[in-house]
mmCIF file of the N, C-alpha and C atoms, coordinates in Angstrom:
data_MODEL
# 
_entry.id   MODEL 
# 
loop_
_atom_site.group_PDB 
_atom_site.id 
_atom_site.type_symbol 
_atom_site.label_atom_id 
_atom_site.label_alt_id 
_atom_site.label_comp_id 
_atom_site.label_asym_id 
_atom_site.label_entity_id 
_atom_site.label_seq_id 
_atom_site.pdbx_PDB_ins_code 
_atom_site.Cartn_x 
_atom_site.Cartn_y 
_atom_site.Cartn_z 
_atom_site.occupancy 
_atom_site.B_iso_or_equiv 
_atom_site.pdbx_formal_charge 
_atom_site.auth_seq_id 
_atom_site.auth_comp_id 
_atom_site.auth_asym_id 
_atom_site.auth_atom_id 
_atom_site.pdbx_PDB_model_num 
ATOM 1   N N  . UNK A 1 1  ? 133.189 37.493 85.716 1.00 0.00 ? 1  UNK A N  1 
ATOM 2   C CA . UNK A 1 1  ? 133.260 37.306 84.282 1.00 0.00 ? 1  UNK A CA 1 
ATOM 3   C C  . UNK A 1 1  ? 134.057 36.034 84.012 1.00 0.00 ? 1  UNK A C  1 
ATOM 4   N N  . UNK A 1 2  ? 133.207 35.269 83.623 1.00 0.00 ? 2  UNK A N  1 
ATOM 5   C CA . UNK A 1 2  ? 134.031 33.690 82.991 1.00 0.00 ? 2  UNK A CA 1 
ATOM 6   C C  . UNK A 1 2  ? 134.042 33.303 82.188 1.00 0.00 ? 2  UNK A C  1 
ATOM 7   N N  . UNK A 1 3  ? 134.990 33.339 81.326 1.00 0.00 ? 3  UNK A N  1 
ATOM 8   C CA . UNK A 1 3  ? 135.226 33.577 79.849 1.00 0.00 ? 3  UNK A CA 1 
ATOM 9   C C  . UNK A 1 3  ? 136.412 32.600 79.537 1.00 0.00 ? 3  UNK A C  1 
ATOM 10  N N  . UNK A 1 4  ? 136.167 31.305 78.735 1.00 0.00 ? 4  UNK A N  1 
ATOM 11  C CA . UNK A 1 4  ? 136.369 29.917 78.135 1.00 0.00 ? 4  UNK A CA 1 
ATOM 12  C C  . UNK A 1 4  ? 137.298 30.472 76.645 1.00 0.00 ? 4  UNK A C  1 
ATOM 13  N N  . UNK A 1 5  ? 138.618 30.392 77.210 1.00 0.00 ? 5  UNK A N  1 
ATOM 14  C CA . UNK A 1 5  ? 139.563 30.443 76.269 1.00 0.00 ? 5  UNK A CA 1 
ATOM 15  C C  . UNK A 1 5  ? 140.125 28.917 75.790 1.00 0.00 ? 5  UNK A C  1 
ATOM 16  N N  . UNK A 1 6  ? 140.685 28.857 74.725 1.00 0.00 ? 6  UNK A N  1 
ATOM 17  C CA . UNK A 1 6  ? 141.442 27.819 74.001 1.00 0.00 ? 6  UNK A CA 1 
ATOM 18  C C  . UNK A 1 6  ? 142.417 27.607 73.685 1.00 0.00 ? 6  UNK A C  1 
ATOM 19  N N  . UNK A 1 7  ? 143.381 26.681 73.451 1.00 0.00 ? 7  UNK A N  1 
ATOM 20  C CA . UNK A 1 7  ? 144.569 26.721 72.907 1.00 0.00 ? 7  UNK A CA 1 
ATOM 21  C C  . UNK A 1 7  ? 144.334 26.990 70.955 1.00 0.00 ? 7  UNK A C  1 
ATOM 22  N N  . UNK A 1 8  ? 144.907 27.801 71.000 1.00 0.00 ? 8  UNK A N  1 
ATOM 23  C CA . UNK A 1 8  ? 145.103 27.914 69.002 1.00 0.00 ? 8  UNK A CA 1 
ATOM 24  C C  . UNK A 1 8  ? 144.282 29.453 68.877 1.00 0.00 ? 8  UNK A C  1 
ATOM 25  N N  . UNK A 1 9  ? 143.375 29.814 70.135 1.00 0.00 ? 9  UNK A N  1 
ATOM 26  C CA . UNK A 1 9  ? 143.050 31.229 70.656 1.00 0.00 ? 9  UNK A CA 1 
ATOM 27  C C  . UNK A 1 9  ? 144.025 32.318 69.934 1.00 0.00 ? 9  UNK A C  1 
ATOM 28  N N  . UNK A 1 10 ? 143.530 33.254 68.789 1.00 0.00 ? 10 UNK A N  1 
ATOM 29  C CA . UNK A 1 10 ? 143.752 34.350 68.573 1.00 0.00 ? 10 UNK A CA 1 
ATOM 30  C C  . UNK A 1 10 ? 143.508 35.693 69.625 1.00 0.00 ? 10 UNK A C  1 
ATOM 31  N N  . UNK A 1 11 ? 144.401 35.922 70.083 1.00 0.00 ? 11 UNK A N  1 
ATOM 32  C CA . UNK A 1 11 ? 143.936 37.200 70.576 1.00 0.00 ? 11 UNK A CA 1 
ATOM 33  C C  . UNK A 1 11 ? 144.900 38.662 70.581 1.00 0.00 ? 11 UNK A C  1 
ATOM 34  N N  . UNK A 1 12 ? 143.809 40.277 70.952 1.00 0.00 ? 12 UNK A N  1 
ATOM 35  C CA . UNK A 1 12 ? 144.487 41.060 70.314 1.00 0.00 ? 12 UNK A CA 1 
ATOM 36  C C  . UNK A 1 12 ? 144.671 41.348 72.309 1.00 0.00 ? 12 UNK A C  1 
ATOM 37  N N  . UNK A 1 13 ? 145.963 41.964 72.668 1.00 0.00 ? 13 UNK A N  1 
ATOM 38  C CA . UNK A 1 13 ? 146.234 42.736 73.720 1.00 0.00 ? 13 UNK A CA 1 
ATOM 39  C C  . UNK A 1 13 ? 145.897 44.488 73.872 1.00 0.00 ? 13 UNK A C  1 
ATOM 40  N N  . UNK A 1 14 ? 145.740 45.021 74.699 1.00 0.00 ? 14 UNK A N  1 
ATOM 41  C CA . UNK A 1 14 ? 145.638 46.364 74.924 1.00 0.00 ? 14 UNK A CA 1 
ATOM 42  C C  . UNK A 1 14 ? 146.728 47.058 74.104 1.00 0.00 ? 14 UNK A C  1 
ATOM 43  N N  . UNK A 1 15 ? 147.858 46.554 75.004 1.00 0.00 ? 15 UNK A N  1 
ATOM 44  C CA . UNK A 1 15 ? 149.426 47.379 74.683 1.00 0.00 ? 15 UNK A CA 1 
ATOM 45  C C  . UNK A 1 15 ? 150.154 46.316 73.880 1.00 0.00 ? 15 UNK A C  1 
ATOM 46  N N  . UNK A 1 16 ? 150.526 47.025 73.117 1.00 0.00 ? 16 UNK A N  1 
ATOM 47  C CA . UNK A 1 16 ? 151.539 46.634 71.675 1.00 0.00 ? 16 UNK A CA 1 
ATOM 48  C C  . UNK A 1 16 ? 152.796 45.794 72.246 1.00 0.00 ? 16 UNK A C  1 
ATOM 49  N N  . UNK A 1 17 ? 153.285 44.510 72.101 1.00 0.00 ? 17 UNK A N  1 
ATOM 50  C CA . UNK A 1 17 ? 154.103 44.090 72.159 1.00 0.00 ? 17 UNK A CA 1 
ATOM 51  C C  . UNK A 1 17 ? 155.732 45.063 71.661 1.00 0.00 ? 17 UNK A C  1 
ATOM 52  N N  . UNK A 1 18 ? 156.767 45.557 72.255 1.00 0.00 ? 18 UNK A N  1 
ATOM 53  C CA . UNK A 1 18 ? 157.848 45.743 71.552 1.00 0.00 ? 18 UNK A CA 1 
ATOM 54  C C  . UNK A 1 18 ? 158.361 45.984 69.983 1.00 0.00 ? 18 UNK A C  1 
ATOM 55  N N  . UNK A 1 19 ? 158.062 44.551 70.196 1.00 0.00 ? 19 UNK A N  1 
ATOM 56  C CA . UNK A 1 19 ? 158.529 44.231 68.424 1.00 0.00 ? 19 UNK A CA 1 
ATOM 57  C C  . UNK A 1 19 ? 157.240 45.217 67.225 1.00 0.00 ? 19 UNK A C  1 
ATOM 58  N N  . UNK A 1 20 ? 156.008 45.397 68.368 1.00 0.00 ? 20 UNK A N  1 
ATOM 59  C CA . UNK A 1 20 ? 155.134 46.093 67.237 1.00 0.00 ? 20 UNK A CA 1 
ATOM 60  C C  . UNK A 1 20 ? 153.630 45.424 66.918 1.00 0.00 ? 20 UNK A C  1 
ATOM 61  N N  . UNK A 1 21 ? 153.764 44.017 67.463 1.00 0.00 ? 21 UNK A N  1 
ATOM 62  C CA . UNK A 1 21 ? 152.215 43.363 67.033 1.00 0.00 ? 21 UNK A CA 1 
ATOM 63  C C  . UNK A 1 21 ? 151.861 43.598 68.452 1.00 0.00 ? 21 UNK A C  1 
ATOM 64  N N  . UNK A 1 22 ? 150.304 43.330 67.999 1.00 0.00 ? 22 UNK A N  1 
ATOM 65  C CA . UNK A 1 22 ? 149.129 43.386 69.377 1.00 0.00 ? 22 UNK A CA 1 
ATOM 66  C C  . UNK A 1 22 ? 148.483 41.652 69.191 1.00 0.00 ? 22 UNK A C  1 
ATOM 67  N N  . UNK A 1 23 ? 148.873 41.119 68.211 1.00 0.00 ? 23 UNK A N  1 
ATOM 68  C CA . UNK A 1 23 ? 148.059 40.047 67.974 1.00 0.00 ? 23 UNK A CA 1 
ATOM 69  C C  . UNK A 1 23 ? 148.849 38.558 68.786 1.00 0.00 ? 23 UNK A C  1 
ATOM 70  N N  . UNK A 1 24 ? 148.298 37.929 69.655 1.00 0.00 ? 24 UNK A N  1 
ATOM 71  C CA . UNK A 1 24 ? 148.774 37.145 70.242 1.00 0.00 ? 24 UNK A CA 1 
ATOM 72  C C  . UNK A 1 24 ? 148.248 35.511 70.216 1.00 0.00 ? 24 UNK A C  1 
ATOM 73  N N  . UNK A 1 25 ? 148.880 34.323 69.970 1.00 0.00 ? 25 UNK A N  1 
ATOM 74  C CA . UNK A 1 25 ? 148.067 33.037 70.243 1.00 0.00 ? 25 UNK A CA 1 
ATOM 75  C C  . UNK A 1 25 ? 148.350 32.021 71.485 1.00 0.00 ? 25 UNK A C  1 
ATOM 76  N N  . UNK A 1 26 ? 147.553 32.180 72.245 1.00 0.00 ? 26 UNK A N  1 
ATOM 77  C CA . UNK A 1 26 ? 147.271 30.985 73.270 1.00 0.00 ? 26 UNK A CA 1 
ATOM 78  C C  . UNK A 1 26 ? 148.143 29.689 72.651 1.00 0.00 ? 26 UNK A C  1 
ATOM 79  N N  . UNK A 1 27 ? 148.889 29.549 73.879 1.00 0.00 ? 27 UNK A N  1 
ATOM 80  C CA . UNK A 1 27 ? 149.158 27.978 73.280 1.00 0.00 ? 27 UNK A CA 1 
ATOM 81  C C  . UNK A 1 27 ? 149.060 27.533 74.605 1.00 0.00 ? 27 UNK A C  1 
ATOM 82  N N  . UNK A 1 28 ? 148.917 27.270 75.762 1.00 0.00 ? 28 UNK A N  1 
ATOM 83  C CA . UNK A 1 28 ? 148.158 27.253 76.906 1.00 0.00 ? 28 UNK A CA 1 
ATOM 84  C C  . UNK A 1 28 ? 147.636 27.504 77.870 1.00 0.00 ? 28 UNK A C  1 
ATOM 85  N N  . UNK A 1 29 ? 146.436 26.809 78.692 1.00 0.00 ? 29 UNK A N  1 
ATOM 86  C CA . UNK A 1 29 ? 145.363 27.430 79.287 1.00 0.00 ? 29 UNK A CA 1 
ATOM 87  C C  . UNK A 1 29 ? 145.529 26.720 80.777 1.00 0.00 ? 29 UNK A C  1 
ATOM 88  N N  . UNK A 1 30 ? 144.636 27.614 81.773 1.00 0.00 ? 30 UNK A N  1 
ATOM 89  C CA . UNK A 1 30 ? 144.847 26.718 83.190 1.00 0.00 ? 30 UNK A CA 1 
ATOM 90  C C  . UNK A 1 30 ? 144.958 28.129 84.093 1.00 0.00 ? 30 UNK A C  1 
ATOM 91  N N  . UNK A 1 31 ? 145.411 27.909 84.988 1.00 0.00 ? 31 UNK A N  1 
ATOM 92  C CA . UNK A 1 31 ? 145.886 28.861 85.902 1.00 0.00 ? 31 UNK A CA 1 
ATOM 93  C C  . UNK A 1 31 ? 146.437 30.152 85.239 1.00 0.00 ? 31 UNK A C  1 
ATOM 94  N N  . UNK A 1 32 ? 147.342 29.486 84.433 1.00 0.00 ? 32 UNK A N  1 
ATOM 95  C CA . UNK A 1 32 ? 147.922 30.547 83.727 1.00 0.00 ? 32 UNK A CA 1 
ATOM 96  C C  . UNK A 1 32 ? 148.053 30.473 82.523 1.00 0.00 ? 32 UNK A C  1 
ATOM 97  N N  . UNK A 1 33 ? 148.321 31.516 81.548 1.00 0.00 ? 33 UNK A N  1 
ATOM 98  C CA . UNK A 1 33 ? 147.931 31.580 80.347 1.00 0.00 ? 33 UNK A CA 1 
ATOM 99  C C  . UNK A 1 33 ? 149.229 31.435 79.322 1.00 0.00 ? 33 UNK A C  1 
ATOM 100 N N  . UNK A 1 34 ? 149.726 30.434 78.796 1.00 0.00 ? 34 UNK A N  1 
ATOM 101 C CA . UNK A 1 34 ? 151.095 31.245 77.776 1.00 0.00 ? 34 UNK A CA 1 
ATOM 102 C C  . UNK A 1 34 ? 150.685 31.571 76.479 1.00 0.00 ? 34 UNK A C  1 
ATOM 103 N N  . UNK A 1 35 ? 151.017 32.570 76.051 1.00 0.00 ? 35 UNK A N  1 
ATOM 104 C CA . UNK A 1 35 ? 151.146 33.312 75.152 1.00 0.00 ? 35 UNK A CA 1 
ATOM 105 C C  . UNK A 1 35 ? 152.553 33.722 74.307 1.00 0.00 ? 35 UNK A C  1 
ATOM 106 N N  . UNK A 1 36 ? 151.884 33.324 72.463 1.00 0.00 ? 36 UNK A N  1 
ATOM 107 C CA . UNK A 1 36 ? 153.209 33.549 71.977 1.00 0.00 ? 36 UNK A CA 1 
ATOM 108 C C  . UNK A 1 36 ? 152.513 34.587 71.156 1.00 0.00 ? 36 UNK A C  1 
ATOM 109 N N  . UNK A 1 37 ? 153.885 35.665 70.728 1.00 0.00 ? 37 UNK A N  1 
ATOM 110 C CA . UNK A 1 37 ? 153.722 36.288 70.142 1.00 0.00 ? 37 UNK A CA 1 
ATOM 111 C C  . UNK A 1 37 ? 153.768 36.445 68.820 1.00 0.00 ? 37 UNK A C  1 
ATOM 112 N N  . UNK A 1 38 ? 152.682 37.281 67.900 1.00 0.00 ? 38 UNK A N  1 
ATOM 113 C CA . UNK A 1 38 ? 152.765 36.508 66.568 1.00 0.00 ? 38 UNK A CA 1 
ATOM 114 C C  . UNK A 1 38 ? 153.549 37.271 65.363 1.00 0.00 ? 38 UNK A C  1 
ATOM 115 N N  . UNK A 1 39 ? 154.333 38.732 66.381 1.00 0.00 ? 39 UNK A N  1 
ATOM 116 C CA . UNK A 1 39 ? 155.332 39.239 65.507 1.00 0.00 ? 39 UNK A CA 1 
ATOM 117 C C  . UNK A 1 39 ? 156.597 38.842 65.220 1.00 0.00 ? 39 UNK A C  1 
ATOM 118 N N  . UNK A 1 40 ? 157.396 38.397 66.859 1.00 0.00 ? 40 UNK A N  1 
ATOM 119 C CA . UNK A 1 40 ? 158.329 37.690 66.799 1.00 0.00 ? 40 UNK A CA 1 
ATOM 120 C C  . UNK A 1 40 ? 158.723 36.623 67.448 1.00 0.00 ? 40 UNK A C  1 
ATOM 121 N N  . UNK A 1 41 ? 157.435 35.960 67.973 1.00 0.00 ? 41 UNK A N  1 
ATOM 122 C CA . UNK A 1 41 ? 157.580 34.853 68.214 1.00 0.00 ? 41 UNK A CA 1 
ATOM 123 C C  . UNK A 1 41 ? 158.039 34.573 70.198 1.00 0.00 ? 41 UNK A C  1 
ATOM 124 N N  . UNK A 1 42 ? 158.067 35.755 70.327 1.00 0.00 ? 42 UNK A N  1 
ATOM 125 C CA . UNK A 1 42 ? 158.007 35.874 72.126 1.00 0.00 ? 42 UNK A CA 1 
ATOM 126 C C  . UNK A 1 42 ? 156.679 35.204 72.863 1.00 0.00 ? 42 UNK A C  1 
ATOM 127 N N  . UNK A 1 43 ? 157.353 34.480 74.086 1.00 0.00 ? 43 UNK A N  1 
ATOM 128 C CA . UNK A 1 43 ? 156.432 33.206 74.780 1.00 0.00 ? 43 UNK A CA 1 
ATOM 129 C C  . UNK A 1 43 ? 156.609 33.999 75.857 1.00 0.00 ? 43 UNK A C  1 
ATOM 130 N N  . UNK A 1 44 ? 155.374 34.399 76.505 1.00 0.00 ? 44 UNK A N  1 
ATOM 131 C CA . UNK A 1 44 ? 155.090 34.950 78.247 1.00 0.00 ? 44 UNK A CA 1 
ATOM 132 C C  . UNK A 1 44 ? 154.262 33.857 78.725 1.00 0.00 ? 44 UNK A C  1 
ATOM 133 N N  . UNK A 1 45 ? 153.693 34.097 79.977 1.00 0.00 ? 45 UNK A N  1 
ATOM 134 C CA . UNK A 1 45 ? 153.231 33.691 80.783 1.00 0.00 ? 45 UNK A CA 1 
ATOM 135 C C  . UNK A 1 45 ? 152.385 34.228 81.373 1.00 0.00 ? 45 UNK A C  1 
ATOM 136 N N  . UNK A 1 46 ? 150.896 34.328 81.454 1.00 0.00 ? 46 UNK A N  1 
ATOM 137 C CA . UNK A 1 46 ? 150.733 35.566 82.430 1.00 0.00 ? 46 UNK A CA 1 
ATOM 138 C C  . UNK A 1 46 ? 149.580 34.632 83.533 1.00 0.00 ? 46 UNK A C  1 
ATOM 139 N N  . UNK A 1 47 ? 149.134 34.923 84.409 1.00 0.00 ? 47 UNK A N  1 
ATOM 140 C CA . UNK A 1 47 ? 148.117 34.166 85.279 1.00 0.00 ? 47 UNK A CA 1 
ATOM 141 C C  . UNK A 1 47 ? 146.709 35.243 84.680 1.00 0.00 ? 47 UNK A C  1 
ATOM 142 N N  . UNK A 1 48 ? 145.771 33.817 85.032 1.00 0.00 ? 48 UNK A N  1 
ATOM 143 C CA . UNK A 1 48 ? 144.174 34.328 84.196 1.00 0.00 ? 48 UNK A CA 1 
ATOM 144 C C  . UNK A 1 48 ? 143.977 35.747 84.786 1.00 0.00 ? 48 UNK A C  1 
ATOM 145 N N  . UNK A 1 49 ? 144.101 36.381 85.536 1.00 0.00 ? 49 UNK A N  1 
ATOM 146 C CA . UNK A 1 49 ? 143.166 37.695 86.043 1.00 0.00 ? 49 UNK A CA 1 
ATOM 147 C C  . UNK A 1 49 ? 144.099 38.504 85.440 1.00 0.00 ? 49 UNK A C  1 
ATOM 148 N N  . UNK A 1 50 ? 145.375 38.848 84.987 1.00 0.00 ? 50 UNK A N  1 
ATOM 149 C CA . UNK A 1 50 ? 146.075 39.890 84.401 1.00 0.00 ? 50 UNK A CA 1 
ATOM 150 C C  . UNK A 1 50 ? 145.917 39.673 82.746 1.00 0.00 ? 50 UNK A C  1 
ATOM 151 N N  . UNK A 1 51 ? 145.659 38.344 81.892 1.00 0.00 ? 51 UNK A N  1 
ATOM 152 C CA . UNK A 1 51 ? 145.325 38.624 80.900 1.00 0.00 ? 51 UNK A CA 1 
ATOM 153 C C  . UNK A 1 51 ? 143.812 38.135 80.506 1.00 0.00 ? 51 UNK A C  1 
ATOM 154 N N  . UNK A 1 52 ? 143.197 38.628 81.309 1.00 0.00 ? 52 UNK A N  1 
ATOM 155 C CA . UNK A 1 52 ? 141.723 39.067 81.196 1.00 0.00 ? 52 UNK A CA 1 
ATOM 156 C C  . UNK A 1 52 ? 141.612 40.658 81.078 1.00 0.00 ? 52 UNK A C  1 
ATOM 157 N N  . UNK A 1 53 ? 142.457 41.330 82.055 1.00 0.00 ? 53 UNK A N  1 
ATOM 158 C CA . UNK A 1 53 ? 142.766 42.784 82.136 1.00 0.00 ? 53 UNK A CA 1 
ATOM 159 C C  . UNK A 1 53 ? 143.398 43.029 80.810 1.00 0.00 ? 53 UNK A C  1 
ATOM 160 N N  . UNK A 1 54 ? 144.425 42.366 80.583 1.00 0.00 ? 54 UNK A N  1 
ATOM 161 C CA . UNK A 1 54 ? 145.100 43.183 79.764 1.00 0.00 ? 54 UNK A CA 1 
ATOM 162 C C  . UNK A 1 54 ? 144.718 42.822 78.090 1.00 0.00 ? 54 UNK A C  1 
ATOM 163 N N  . UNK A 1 55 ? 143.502 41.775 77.957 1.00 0.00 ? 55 UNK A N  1 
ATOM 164 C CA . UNK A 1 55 ? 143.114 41.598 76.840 1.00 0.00 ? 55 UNK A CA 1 
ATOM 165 C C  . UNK A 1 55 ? 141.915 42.375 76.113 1.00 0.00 ? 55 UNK A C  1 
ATOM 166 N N  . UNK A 1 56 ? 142.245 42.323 74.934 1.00 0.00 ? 56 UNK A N  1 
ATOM 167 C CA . UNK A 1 56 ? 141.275 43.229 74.454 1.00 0.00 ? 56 UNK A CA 1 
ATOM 168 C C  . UNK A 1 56 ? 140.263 42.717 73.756 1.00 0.00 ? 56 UNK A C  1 
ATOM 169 N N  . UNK A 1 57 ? 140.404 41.920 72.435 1.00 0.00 ? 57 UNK A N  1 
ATOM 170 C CA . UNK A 1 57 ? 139.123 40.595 72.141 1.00 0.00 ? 57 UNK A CA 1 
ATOM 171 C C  . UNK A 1 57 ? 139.874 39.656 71.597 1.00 0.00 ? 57 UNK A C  1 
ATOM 172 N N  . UNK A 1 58 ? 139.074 38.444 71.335 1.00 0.00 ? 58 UNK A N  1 
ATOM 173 C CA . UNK A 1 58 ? 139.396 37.451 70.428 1.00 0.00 ? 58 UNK A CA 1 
ATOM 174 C C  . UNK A 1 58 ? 139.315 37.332 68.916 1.00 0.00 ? 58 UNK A C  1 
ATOM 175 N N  . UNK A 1 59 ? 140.184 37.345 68.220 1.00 0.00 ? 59 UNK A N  1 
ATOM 176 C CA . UNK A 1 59 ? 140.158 37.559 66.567 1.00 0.00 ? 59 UNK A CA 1 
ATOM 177 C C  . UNK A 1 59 ? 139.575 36.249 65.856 1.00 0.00 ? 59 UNK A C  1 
ATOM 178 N N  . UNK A 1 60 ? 140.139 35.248 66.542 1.00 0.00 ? 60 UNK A N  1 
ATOM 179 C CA . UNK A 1 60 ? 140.158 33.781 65.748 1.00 0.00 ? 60 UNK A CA 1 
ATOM 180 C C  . UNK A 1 60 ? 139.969 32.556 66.847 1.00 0.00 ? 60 UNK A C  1 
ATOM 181 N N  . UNK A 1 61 ? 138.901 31.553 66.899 1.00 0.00 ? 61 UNK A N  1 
ATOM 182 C CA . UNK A 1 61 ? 138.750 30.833 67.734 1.00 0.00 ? 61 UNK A CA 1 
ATOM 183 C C  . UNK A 1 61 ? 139.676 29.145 67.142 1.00 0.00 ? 61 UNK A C  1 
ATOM 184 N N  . UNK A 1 62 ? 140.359 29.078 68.088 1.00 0.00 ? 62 UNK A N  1 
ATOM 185 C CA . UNK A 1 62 ? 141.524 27.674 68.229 1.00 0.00 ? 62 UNK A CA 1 
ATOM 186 C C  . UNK A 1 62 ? 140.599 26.648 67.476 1.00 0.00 ? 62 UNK A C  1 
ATOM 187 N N  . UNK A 1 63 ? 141.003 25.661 66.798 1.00 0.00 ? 63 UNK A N  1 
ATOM 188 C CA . UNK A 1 63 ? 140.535 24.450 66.950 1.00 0.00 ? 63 UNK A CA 1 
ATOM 189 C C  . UNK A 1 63 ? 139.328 23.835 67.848 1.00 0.00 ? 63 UNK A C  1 
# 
């Protein structure tokens, strides 16, 4: 499955962030993915095959 993500990428996760949102935006792509969060603003990291797993769809396509 090869699936062409973006930076500015809306996306929703499986499991609920902490703070309470599921809604997450790409701010970069590559090997690995960072992700900020759009409740409180938390920046992860994850590598492509765990947030392919752990994503659920895309809400809003980047720029």
């Amino acid at each position: 499955m090869t699936e062409n993500f973006s930076c500015g990428d809306i996306v929703v996760m499986k499991k609920k962030h902490p703070c309470g949102s599921d809604k997450w935006k790409i701010i970069r792509t590559g090997a690995d993915i960072k992700l900020k969060c759009l409740g409180c603003g938390h920046i992860v990291m994850l590598d492509y095959t765990a947030f392919i797993k752990r994503m659920k769809k895309v809400l809003t396509n980047g720029s």
